[in-house]
C-alpha positions in Angstrom: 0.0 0.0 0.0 2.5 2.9 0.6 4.6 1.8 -2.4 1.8 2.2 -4.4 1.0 5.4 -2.7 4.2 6.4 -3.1 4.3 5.6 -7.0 1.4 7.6 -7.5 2.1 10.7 -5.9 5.8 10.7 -6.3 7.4 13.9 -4.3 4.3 16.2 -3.6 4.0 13.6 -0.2 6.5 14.0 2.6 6.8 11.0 4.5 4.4 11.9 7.7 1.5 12.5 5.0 2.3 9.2 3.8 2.1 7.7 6.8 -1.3 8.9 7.8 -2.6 8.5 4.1 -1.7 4.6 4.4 -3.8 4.5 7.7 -6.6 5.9 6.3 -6.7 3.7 3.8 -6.4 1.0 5.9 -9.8 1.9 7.7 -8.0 3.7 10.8 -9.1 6.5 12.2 -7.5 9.5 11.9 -6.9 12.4 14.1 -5.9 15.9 12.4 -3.6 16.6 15.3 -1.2 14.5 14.4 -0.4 15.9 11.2 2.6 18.4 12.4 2.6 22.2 10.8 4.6 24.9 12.7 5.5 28.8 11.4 8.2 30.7 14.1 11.2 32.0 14.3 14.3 29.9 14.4 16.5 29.9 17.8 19.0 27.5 17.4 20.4 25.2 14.7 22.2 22.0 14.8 21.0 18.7 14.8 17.8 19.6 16.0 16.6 22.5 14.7 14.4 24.7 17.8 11.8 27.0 16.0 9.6 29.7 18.7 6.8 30.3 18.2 5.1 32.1 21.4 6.0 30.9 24.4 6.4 26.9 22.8 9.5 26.0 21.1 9.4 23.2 18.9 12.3 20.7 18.7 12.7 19.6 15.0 15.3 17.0 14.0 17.0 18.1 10.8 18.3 15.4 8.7 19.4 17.9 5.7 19.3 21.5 4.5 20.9 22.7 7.8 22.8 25.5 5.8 19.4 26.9 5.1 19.0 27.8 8.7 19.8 30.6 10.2 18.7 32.7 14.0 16.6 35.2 13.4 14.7 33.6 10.0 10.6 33.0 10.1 10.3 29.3 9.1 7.2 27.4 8.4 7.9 23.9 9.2 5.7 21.1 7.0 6.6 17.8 9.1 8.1 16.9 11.9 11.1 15.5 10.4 13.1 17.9 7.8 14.4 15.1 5.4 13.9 17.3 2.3 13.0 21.0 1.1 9.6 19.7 0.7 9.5 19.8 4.5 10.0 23.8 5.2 9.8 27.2 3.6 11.9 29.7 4.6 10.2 33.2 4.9 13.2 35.4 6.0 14.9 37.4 8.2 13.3 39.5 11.3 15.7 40.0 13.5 17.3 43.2 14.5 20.1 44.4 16.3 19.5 47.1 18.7 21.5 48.8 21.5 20.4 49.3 25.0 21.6 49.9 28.5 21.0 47.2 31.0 18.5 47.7 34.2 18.1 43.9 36.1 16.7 40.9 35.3 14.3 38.9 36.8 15.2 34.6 35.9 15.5 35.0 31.9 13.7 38.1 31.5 15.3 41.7 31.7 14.7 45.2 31.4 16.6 47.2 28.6 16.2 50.8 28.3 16.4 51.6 24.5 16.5 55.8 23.9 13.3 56.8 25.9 11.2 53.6 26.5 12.4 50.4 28.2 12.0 46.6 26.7 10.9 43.7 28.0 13.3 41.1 27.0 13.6 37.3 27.3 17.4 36.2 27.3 20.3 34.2 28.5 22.3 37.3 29.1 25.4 38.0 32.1 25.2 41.6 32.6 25.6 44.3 35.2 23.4 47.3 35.9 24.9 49.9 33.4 26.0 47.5 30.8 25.6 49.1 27.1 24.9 46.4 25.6 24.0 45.4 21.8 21.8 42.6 21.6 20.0 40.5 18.5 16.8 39.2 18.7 13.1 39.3 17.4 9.9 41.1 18.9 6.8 38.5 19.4 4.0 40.5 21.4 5.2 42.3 24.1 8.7 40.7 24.5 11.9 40.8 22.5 13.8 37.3 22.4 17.7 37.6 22.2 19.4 35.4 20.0 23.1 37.0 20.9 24.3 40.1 23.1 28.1 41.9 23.5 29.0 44.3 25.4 29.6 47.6 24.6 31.0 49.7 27.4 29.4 50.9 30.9 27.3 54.0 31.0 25.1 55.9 33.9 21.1 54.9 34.2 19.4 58.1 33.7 15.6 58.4 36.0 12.5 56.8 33.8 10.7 56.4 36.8 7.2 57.9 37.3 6.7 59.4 41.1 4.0 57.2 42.4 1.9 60.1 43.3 1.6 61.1 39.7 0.0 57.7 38.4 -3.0 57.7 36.8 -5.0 54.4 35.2 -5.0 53.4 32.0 -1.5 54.2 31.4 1.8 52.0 31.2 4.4 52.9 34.0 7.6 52.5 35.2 7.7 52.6 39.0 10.3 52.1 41.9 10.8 52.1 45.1 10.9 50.6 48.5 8.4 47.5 49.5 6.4 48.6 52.0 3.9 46.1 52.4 3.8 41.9 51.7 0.0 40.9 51.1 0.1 37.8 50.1 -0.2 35.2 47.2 -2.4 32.5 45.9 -0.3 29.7 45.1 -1.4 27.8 42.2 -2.8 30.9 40.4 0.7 33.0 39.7 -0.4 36.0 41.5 1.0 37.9 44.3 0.4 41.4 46.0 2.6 43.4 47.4 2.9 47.7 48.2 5.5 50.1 47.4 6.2 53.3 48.6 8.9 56.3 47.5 8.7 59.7 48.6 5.4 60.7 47.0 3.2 57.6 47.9 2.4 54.1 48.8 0.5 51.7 46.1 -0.5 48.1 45.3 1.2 46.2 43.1 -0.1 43.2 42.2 2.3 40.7 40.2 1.1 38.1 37.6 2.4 34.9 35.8 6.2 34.6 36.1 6.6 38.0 38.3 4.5 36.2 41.2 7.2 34.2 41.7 9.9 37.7 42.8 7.3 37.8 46.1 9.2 34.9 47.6 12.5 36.4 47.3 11.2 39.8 48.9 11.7 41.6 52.1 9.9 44.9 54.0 12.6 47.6 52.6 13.6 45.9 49.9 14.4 48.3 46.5 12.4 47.3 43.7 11.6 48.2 40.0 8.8 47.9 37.9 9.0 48.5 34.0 6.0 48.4 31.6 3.6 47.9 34.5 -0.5 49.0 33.8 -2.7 51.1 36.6 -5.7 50.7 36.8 -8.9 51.0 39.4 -8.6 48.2 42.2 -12.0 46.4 43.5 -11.1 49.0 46.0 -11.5 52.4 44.3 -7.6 52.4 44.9 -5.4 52.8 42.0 -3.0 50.1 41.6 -0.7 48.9 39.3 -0.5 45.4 37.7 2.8 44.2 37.0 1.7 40.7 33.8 3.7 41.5 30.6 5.7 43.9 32.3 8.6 43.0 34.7 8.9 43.4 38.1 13.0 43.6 39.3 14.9 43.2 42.9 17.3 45.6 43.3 20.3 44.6 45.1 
């Protein structure tokens, strides 16, 4: 059955299509799941090649073509196994190398203040406070993913921070100061609140997803940062800030 398959269609089947062709026409069901399509952004080559798309990366074993790889290059994968050209497309290039002066991280993510706005970017990097850096990498929503970094020199961090008196909802801010105030977290849900004060204020922040986990590592008094954070109204009437796509840093 899959010679003859394989006879009559010649090249336009890779060999997962095959596969599930011959099942079907063996009576099996068959579950559309399993057939494998994937379009990202290529991380890392070598044997396997690792596409992102999102948050998921996808390991794909190459078994040819590897020179038509390279980091930064949209890719829309055709099977799970690349064994021929019939098995990807490449799209092209969107990376882009930018320069920015390291704030902190926070595990892989870190905040990177490029001319008058700061990015939220997801990286490997071994940098200190200061650090002009130039760094490659890709935007998907809300968060640039570094392929490669150098450094560049050391400079001074100039103020970006909003006074916490001045906040207002609806509006993205960057916000730091000293924690004033450990409320507590729901484990199992990725959410923690905390307060901050400075010399203008005091305010809730709560902290979402991955910055939930920063509330076990923090103290009454100590600095923190938040970058890219949203205010809002609280169930209070309070304003407070939510800290989710942004990033939420320790000083030290």
């Amino acid at each position: 059955m899959e010679e003859e398959l394989r006879e009559h269609f010649g090249d336009l089947l890779d060999e997962d299509t095959l596969k599930l062709l011959v099942r079907y026409a063996k009576g099996e069901r068959i579950n559309l799941e399993e057939s494998f399509r994937v379009e990202g952004i290529v991380v890392e080559v070598g044997d396997v090649l690792k596409v992102r798309r999102g948050d998921e990366v996808y390991d794909i074993p190459l078994e040819c073509c590897r020179d038509r790889f390279e980091l930064g290059y949209l890719v829309r994968i055709k099977s799970k196994v690349v064994r021929s050209e019939r098995d990807f497309e490449v799209v092209g290039d969107v990376s882009r190398t930018v320069q920015g002066v390291f704030l902190g991280k926070n595990g892989l993510r870190f905040a990177l203040a490029v001319g008058n706005s700061v990015w939220n970017c997801v990286g490997n990097v071994e940098c200190d406070r200061g650090d002009l850096i130039e760094v490659k990498g890709f935007n998907q929503g809300e968060r640039f993913f570094v392929l490669s970094y150098r450094r560049l020199g050391k400079v001074g961090v100039k103020e970006m921070w909003t006074k916490i008196s001045d906040v207002v909802p609806l509006r993205l801010v960057n916000l730091r100061g000293r924690v004033s105030g450990l409320s507590g977290e729901k484990r199992g849900k990725k959410v923690a609140v905390i307060h901050i004060s400075d010399d203008s204020g005091r305010i809730r922040v709560v902290l979402l997803g991955d910055n939930a986990k920063l509330y076990r590592d923090l103290d009454i008094g100590d600095w923190i940062e938040l970058y890219n954070c949203y205010a809002r109204i609280g169930y209070d009437g309070e304003i407070e800030v939510v800290c989710d796509e942004g990033l939420a840093i320790k000083v030290f």
